[in-house]
C-alpha angles and dihedrals in degrees: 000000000000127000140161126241121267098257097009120074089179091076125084135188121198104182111216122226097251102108119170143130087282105041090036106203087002127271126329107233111194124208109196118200107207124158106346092314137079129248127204120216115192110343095213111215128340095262122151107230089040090055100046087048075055102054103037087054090054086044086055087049096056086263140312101282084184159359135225140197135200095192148337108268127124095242088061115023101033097096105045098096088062099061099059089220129137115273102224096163129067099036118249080216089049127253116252126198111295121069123278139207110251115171114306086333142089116234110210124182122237103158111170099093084049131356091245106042124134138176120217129220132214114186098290088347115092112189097210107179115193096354093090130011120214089237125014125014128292130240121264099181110196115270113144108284096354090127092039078053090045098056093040086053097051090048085057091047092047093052082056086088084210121185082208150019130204110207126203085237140015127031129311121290104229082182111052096167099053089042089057092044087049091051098042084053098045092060093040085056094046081052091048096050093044094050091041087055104045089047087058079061108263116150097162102115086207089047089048090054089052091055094047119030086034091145101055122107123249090250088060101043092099102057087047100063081050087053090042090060082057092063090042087055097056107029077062090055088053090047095243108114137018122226099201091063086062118097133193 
């Protein structure tokens, strides 16, 4: 499936064939048109008709003069070797932790869903991959203060000011602002429920899922205990929990 942005015809989206409960309808690959070329955002999976869609929609560009990553993971990286293209975007120095130059675009880092992740900015277009989904809520796996980084991420996304943001799944987000409000609030009211909990008293960690992530699927429960330790984490570095108190 392939589309174009809602007020800007020069993006793109070329959806990949890797649908699933956490990709939702499957990667969102972008094609950029700047300056007479054609720029990749995010090839998906290395899968053989995606990448072809891919490529056919650079060619009709004048070429793919590069190609960018948000981050590192299979569903979208995966594919970039394919393409021979030039990588602009992670760094083959390293990034470091202030935005860069890449291209025509701006990398900014957002780590908390992985330690690498970007988003990239286009003039009043930020391409977010997995930061935020265009629909649902995306995955913070534990990993020390990955959901401290996360938060933090999505208050620098937020003081962007975007007219649109281009998510890794899931359709466009004509309202940036209220999607990252939305998200902010979604983890703070997992918090809510988790501490609330714990201060009744619970200390299953099965029975403080429950409270908590009450509303996921079965099929998700298991990511969501992943994304539960991520809380925990961080509720103990704010002294308000302790995690040797939990039990399985």
């Amino acid at each position: 499936m392939a589309d174009r942005a809602p007020g800007h015809p020069e993006i793109e989206r070329i959806v990949a064939p890797n649908p699933g409960p956490m990709t939702l309808d499957g990667t969102n690959t972008f094609v950029v048109e700047r300056g007479g070329r054609a720029y990749v955002i995010d090839p998906g999976p290395a899968d053989a008709g995606h990448l072809e869609r891919i490529r056919a929609a650079g060619e009709a560009l004048g070429g793919i003069a590069g190609v960018l990553l948000t981050h590192g993971h299979g569903d979208h990286a995966e594919g970039a070797p394919a393409l021979e293209a030039p990588i602009l975007w992670p760094l083959a120095s390293g990034s470091g932790p202030e935005p860069k130059e890449a291209g025509p675009f701006v990398a900014i880092p957002t780590p908390g869903h992985s330690d690498d992740h970007v988003v990239l900015r286009l003039d009043a277009v930020v391409f977010c991959g997995d930061l935020v989904l265009g629909e649902g809520s995306t995955f913070v796996p534990p990993d020390g203060g990955s959901l401290i980084a996360y938060l933090a991420s999505l208050e620098r996304v937020r003081a962007l000011d975007a007219e649109l943001l281009c998510p890794g799944h899931g359709p466009w987000i004509t309202d940036p602002r209220a999607k990252v409000d939305e998200y902010i609030e979604h983890k703070l009211e997992r918090e809510r429920k988790l501490v609330a909990a714990y201060d009744a008293g619970e200390r299953s960690r099965p029975r403080l899922l429950a409270a908590a992530w009450d509303d996921v699927p079965a099929e998700l429960r298991g990511a969501a205990a992943i994304v539960m330790q991520a809380h925990v984490e961080k509720l103990a570095s704010e002294g308000k929990l302790d995690p040797r108190e939990l039990t399985d």
